[in-house]
DSSP file (Angstrom, degrees, kcal/mol; ACC not computed):
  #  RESIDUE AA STRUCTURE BP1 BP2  ACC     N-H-->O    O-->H-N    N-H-->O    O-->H-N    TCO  KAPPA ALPHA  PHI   PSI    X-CA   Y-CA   Z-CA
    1    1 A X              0   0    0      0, 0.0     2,-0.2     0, 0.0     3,-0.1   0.000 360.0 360.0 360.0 141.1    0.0    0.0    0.0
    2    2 A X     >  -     0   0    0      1,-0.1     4,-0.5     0, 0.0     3,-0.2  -0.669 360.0 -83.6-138.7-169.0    1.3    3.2   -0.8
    3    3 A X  T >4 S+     0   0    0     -2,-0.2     3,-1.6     2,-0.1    -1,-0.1   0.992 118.3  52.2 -29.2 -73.2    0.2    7.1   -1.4
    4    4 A X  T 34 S+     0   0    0      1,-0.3    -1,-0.1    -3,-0.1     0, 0.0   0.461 110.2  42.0 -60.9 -15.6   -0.8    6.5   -4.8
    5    5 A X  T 34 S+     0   0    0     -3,-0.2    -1,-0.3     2,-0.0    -2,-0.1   0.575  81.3 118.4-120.8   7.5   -3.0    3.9   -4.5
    6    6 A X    <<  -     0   0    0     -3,-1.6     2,-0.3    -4,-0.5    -3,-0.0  -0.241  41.5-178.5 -59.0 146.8   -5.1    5.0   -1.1
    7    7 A X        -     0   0    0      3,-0.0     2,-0.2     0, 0.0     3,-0.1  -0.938  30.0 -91.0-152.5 163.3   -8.7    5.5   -1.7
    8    8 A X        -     0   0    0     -2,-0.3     3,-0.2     1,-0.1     5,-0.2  -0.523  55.7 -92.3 -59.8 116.6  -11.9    6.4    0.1
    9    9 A X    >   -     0   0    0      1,-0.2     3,-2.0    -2,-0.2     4,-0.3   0.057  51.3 -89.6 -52.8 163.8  -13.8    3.7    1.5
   10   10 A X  T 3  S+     0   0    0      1,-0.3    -1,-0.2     2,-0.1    -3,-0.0  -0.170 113.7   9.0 -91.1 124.6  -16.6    2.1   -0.7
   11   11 A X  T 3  S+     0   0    0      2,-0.2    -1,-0.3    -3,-0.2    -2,-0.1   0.208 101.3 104.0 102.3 -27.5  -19.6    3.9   -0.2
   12   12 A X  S <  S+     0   0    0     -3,-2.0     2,-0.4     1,-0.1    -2,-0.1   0.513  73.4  57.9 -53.5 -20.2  -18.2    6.8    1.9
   13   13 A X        -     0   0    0     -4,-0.3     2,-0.3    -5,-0.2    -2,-0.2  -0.991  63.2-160.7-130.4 156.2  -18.2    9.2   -0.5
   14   14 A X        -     0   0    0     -2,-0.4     2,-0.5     1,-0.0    -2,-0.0  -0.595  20.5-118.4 -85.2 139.7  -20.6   10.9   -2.8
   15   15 A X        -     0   0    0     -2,-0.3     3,-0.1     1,-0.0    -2,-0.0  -0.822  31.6-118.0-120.0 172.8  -20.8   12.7   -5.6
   16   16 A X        -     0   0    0     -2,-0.5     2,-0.2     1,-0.2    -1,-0.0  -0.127  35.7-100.0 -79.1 156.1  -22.2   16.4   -5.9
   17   17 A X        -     0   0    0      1,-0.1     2,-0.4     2,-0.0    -1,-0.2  -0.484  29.9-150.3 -33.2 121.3  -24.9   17.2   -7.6
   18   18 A X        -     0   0    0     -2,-0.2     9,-0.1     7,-0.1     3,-0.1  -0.545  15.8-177.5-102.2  67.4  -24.4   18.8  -11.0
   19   19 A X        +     0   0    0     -2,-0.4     9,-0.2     1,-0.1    13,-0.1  -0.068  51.8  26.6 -96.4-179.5  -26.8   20.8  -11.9
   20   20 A X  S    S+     0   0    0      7,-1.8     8,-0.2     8,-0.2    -1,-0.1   0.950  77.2 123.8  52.7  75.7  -27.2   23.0  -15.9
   21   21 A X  S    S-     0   0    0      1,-0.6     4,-0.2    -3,-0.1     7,-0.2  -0.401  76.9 -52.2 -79.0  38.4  -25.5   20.8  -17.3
   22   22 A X      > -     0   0    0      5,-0.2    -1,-0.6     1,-0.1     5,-0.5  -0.050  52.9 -93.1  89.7 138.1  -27.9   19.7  -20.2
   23   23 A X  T > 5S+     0   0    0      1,-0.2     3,-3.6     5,-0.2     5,-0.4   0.813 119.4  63.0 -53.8 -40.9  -31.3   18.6  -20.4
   24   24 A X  T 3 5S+     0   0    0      1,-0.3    -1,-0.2     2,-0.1    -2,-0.1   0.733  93.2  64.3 -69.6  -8.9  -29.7   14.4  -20.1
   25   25 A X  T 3 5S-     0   0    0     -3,-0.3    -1,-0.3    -4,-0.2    -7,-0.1   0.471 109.8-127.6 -95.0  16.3  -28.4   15.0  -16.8
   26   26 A X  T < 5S+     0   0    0     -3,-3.6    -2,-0.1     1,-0.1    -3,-0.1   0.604  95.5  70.5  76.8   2.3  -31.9   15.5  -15.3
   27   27 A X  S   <S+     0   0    0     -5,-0.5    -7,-1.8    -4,-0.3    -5,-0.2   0.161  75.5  91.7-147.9  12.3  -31.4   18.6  -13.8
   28   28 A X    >   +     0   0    0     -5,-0.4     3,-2.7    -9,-0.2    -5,-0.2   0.520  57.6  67.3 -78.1-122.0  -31.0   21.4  -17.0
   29   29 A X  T 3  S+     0   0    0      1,-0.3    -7,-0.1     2,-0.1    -2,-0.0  -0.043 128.3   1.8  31.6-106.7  -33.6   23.3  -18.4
   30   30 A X  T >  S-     0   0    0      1,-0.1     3,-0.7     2,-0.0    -1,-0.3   0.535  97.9-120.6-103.0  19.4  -34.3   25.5  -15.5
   31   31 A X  T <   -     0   0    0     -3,-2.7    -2,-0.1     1,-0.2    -1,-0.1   0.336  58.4 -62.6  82.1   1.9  -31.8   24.1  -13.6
   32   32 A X  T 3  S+     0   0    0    -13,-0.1    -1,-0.2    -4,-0.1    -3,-0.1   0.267 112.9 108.1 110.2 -19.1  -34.1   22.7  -10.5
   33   33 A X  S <  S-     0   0    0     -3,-0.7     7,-0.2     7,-0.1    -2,-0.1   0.382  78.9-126.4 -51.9 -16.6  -35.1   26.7   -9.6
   34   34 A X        -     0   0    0      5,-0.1     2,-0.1     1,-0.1     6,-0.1   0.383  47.1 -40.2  82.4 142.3  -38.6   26.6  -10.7
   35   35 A X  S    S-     0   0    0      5,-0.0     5,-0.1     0, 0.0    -1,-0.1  -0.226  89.2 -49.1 -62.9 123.2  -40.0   29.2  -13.4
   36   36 A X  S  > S+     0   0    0     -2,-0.1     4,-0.8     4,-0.1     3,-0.2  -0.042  83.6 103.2  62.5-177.8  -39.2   33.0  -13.6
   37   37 A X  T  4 S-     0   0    0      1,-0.2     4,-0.2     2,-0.2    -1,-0.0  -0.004  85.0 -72.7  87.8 167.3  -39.4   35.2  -10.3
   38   38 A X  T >4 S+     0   0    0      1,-0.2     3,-0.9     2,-0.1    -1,-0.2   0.703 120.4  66.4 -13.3 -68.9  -37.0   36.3   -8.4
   39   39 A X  T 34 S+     0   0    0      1,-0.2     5,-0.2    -3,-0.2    -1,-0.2   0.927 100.2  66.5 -69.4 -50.5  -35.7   33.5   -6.5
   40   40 A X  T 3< S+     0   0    0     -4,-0.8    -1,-0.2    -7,-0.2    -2,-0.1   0.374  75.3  92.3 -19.9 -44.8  -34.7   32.4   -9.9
   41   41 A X  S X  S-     0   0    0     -3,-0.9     3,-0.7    -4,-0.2    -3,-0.0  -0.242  84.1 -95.8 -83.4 160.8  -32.0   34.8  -11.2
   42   42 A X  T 3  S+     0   0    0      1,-0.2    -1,-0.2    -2,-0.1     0, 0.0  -0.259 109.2  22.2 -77.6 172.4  -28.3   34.5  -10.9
   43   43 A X  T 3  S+     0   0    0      1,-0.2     2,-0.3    -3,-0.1    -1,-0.2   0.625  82.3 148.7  20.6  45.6  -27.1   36.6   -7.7
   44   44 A X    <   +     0   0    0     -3,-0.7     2,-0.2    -5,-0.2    -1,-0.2  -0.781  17.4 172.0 -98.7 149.0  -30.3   36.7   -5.9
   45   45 A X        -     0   0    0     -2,-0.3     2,-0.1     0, 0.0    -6,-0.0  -0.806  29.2-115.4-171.8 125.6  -29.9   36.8   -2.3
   46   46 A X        -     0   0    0     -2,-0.2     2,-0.2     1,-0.1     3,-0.1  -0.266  29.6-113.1 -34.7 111.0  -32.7   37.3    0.5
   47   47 A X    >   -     0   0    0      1,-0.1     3,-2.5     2,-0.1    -1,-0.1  -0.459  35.2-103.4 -53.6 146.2  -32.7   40.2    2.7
   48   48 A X  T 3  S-     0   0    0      1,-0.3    -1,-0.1    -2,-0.2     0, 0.0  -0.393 115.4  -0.8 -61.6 119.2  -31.9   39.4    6.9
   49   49 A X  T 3  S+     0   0    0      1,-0.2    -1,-0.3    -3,-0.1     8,-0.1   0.555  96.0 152.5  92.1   0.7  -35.4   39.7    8.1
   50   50 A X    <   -     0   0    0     -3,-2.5    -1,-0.2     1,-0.1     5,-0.1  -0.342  19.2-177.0 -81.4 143.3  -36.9   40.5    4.6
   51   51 A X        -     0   0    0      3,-0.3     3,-0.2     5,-0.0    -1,-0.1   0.131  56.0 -82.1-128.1  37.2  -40.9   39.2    4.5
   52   52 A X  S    S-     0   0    0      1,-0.3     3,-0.1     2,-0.0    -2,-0.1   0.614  81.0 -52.0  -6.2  81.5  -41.9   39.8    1.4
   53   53 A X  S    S+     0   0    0      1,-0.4    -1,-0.3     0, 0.0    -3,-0.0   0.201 109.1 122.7 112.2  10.6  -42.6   42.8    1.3
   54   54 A X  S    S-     0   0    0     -3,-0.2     2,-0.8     1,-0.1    -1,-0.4  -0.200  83.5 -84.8 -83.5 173.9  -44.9   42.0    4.3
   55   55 A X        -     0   0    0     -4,-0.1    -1,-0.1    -3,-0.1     4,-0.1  -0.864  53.3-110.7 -97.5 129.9  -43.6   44.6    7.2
   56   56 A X    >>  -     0   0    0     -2,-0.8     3,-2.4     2,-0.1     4,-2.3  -0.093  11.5-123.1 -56.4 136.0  -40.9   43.1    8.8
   57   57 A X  H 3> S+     0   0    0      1,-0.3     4,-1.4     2,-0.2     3,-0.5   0.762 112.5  57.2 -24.1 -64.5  -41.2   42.0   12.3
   58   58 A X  H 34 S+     0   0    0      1,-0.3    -1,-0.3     2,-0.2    -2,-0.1   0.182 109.7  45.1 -56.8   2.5  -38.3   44.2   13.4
   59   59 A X  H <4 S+     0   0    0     -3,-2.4    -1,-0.3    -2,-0.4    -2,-0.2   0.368 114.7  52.5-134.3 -33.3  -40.2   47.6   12.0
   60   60 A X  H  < S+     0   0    0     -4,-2.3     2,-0.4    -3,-0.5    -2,-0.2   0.837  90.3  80.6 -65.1 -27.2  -43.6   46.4   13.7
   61   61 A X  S  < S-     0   0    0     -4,-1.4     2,-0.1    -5,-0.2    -5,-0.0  -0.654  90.8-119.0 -95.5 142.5  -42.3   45.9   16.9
   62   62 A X        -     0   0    0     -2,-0.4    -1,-0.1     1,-0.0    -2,-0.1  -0.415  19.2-134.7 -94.3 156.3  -42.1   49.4   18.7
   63   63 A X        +     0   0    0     -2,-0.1     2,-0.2    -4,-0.1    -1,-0.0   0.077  30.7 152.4 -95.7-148.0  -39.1   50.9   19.9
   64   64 A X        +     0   0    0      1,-0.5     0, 0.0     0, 0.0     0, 0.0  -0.452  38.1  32.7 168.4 152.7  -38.4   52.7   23.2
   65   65 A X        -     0   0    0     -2,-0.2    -1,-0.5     1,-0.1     2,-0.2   0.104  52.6-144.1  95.2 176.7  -35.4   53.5   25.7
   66   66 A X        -     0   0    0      2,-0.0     2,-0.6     0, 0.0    -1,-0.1  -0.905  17.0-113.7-156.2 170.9  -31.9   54.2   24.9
   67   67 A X        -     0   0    0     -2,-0.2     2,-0.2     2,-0.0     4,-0.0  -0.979  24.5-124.7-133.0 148.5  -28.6   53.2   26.9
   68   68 A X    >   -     0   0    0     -2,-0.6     3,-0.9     1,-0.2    -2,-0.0  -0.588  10.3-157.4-100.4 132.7  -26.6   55.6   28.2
   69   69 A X  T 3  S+     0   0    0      1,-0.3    -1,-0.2    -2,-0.2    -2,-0.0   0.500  91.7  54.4-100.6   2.3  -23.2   55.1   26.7
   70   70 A X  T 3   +     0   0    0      2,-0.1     2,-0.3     0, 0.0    -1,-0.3   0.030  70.0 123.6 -91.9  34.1  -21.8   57.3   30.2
   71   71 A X    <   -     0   0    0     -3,-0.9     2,-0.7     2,-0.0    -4,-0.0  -0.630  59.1-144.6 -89.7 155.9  -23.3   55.2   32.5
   72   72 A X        -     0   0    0     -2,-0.3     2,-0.8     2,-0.0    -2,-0.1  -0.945  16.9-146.5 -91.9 111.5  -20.3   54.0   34.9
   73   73 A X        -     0   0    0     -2,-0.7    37,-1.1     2,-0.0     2,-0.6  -0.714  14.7-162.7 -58.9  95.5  -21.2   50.1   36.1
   74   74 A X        -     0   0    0     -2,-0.8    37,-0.2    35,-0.1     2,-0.1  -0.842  19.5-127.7-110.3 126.1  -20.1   49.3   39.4
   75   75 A X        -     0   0    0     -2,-0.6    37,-1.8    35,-0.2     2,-0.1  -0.156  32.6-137.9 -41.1  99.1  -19.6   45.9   41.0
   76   76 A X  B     +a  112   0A   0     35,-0.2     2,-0.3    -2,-0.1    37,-0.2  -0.454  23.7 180.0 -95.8 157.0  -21.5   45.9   44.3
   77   77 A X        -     0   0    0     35,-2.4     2,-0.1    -2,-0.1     5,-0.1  -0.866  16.3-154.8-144.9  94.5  -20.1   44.4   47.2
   78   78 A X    >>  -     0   0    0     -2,-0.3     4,-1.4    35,-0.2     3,-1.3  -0.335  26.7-107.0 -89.9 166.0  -22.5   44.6   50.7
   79   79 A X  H 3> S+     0   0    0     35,-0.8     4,-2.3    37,-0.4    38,-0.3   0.817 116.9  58.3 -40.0 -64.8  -21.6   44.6   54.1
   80   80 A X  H 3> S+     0   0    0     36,-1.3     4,-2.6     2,-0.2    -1,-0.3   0.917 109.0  57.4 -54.4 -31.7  -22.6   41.1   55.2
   81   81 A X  H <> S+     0   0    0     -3,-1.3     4,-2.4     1,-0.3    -2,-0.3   0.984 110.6  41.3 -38.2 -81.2  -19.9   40.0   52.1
   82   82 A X  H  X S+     0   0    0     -4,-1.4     4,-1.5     1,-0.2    -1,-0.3   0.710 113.4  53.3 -66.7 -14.5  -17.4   41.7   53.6
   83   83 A X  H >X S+     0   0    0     -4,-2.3     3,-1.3    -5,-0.2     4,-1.2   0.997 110.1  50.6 -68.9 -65.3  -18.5   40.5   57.4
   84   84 A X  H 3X>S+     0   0    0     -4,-2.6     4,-1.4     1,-0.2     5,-0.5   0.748 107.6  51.5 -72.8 -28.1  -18.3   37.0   56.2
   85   85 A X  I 3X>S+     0   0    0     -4,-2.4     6,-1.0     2,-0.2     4,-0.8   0.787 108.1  63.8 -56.6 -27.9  -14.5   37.4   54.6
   86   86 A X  I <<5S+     0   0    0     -4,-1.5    -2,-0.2    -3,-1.3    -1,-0.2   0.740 108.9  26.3 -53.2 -40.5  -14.0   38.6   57.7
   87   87 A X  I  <5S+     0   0    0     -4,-1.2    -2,-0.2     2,-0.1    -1,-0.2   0.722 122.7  49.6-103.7   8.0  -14.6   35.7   59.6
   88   88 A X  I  <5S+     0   0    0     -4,-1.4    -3,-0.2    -5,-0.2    -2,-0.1   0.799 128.8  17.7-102.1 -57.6  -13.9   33.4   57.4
   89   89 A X  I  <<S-     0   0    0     -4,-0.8    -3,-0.2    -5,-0.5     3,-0.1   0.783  96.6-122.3 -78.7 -21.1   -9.9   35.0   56.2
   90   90 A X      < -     0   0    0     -5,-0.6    -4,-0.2     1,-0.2     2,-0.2   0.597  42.8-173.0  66.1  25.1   -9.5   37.2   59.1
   91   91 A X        -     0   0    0     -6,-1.0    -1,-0.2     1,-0.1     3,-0.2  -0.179  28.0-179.0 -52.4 116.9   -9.2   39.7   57.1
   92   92 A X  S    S+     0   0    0      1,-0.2    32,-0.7    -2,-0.2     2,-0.3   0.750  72.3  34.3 -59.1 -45.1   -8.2   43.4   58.4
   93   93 A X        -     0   0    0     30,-0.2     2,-0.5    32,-0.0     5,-0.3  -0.911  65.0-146.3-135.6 115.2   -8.3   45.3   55.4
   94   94 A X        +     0   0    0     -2,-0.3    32,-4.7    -3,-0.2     2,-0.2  -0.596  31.2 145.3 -85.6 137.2  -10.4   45.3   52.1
   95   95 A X     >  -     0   0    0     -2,-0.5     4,-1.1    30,-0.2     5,-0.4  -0.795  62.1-101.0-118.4 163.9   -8.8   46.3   48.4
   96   96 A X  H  > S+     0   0    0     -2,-0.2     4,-0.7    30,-0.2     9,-0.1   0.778 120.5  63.4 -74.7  -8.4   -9.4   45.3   45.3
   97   97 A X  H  > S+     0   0    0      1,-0.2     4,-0.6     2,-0.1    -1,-0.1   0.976 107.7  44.8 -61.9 -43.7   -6.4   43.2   45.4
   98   98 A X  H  > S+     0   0    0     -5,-0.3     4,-0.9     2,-0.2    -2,-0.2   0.424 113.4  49.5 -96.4  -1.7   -8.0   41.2   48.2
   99   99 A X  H  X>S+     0   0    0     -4,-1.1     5,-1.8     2,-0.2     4,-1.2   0.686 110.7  56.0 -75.0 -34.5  -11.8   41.0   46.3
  100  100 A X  H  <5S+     0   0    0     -4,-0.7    -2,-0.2    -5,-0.4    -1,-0.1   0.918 109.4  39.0 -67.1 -29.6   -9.9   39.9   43.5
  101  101 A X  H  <5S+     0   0    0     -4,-0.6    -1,-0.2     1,-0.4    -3,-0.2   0.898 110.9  57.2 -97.9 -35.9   -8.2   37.0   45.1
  102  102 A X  H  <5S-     0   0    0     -4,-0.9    -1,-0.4     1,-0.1    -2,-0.2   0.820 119.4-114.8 -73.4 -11.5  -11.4   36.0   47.1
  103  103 A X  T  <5S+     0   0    0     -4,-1.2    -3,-0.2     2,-0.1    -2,-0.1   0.981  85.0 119.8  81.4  58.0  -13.0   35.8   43.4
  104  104 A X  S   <S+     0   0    0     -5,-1.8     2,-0.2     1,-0.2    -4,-0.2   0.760  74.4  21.8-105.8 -72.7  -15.5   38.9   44.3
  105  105 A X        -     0   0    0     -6,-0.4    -1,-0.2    -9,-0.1     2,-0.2  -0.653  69.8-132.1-110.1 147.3  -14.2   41.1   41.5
  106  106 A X    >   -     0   0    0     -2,-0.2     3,-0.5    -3,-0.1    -1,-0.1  -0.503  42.0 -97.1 -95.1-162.2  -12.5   40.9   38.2
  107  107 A X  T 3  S+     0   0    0      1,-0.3    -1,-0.1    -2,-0.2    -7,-0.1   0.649 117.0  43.6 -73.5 -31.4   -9.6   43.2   37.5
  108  108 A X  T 3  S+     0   0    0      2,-0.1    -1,-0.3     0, 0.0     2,-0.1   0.210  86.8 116.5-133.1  55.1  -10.8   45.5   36.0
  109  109 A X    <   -     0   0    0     -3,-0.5     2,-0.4   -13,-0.1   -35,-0.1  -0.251  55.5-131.1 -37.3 127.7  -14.1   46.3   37.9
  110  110 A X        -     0   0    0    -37,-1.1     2,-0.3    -2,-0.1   -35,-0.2  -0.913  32.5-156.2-105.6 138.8  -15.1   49.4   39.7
  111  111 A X        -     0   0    0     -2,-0.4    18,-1.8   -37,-0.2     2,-0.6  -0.400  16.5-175.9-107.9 150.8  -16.4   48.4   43.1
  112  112 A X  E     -ab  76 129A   0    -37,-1.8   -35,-2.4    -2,-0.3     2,-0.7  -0.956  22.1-132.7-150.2 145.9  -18.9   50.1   45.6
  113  113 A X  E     - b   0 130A   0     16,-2.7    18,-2.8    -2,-0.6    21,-0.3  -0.886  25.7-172.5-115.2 116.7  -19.9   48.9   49.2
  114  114 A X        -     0   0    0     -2,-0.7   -35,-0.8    16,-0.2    17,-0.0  -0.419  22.5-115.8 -88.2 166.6  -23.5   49.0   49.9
  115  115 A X        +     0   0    0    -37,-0.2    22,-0.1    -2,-0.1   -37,-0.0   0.325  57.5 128.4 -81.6   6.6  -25.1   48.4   53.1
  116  116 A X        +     0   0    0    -37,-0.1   -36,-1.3     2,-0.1   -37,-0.4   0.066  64.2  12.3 -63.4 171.0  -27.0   45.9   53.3
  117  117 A X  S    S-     0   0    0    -38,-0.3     2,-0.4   -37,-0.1   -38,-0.0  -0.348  93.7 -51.2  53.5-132.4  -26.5   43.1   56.4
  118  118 A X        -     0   0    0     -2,-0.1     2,-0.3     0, 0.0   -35,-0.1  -0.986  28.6-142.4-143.8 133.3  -24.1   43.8   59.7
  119  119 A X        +     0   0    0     -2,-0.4   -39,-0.1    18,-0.2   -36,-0.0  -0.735  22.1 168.3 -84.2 151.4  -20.8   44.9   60.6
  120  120 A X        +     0   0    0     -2,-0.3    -1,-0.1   -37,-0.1   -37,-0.0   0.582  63.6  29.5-102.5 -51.3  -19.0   43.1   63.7
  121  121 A X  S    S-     0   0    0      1,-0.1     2,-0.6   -38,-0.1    22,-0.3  -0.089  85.9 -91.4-102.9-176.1  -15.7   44.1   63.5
  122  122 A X        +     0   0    0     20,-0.1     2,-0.4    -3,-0.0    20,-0.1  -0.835  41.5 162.4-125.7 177.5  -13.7   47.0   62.4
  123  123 A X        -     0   0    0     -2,-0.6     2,-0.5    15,-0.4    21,-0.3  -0.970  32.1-136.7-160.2 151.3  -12.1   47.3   59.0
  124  124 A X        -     0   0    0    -32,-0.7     2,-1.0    -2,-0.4    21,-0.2  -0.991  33.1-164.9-134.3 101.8  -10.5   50.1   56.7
  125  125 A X  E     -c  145   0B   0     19,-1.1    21,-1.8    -2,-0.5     2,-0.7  -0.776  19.5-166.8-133.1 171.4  -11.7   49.7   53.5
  126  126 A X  E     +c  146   0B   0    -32,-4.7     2,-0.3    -2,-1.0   -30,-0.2  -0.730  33.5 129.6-112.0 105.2  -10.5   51.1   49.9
  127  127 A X  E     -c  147   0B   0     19,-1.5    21,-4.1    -2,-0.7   -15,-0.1  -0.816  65.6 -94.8-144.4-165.3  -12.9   50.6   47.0
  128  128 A X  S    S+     0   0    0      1,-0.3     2,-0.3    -2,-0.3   -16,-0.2   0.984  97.6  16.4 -80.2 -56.7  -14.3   53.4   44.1
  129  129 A X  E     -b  112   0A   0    -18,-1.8   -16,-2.7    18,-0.1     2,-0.4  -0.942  61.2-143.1-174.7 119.3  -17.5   54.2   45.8
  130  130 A X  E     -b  113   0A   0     -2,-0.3   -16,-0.2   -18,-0.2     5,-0.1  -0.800  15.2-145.6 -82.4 130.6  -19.9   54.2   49.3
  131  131 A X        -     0   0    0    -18,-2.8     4,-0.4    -2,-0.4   -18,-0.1  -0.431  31.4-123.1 -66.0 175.1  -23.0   53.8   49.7
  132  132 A X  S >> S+     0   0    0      2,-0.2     4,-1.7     3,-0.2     3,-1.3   0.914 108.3  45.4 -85.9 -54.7  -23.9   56.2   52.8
  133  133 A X  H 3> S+     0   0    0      1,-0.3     4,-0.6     2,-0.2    -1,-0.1   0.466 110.8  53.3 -60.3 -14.5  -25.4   53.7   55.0
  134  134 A X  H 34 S+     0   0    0    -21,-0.3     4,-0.3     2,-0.1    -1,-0.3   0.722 111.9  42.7-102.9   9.1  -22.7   51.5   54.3
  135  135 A X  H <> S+     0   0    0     -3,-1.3     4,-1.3    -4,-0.4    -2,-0.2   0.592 110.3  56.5-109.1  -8.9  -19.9   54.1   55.3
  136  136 A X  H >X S+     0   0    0     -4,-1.7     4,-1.7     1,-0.2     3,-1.2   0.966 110.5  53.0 -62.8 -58.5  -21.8   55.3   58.5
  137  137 A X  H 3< S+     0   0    0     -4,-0.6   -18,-0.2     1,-0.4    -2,-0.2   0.165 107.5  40.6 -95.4 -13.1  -21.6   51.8   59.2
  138  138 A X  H 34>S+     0   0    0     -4,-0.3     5,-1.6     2,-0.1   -15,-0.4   0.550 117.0  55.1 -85.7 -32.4  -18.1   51.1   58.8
  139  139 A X  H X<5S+     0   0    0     -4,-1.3     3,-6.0    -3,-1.2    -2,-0.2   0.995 102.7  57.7 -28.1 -72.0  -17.4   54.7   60.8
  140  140 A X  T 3<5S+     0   0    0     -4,-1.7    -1,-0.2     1,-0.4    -3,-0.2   0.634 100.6  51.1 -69.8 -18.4  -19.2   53.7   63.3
  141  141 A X  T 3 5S-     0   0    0     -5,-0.2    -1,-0.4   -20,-0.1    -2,-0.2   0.523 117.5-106.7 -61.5  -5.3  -17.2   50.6   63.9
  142  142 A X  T < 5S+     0   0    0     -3,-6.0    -3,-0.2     1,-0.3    -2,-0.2   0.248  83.0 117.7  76.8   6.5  -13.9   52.8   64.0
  143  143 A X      < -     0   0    0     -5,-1.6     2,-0.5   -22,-0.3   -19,-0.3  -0.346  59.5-117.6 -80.6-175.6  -12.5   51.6   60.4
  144  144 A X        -     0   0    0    -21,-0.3   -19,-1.1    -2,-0.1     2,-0.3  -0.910  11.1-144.7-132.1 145.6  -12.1   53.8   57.6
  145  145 A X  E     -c  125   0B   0     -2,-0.5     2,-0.3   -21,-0.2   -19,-0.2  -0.862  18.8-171.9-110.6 139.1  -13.4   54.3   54.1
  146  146 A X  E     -c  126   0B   0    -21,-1.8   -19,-1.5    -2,-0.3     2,-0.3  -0.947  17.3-136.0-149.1 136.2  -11.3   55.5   51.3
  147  147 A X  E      c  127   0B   0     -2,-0.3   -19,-0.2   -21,-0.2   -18,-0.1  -0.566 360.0 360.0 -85.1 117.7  -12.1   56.5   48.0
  148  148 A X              0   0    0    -21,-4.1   -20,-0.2    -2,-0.3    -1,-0.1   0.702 360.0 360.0 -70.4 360.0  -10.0   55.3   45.1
């Protein structure tokens, strides 16, 4: 057995369809396209969505809202969160190095600490943004909030 003489096993392949090639190959005349129209003609091609001529779904359906291409999206990160990294790591201080590691935040997230749950302990953290309630609420434990 060599290069030359490998072949495809029997029955594994096909071959294509040929179609316009003459009325004897069973498929000439109009070539298997059906009479006239449109659809018919060389380089026809369907618009995305197109319904012919019907109005397209996407022009019926009404439009509304916009998105505000300044809004800033920040990763929120509440109070009971940081209570339970606390007892669980014994952690002193939150950063974003140490959200990142706990798999809180990606890298390049901007974070804000809301207030929801309870603080126990006290803590100095550093993140973009407080909520109000959650920076009385680290005050009032004697840590400290700082704004990146």
């Amino acid at each position: 057995m060599n290069l030359h003489n490998l072949t495809p096993a029997k029955g594994s392949t096909k071959n294509r369809k040929r179609i316009a090639r003459g009325q004897g190959s069973g498929r000439g005349g109009t070539s298997t396209r059906g009479h006239k129209g449109q659809k018919s003609r060389s380089g026809y091609s369907k618009k995305v969505g197109f319904e012919g001529g019907q109005m397209p779904l996407q022009r019926r359906v009404p439009k509304f809202g916009f998105k505000n291409i300044n809004r800033v999206e920040y990763k929120a990160i509440n109070l009971d969160i940081i209570q339970e990294l606390i007892d669980r790591k014994k952690i002193t201080e939150i950063n974003h190095e140490v959200l990142m590691a706990n798999g809180l935040v990606s890298r390049n997230e901007l974070v804000k600490i809301l207030g929801r749950g309870e603080l126990k302990a006290k803590i100095d953290v550093t993140a973009h943004k407080f909520s109000t309630t959650a920076k009385a609420a680290i005050e009032d434990k004697g840590g400290n909030c700082t704004e990146i």
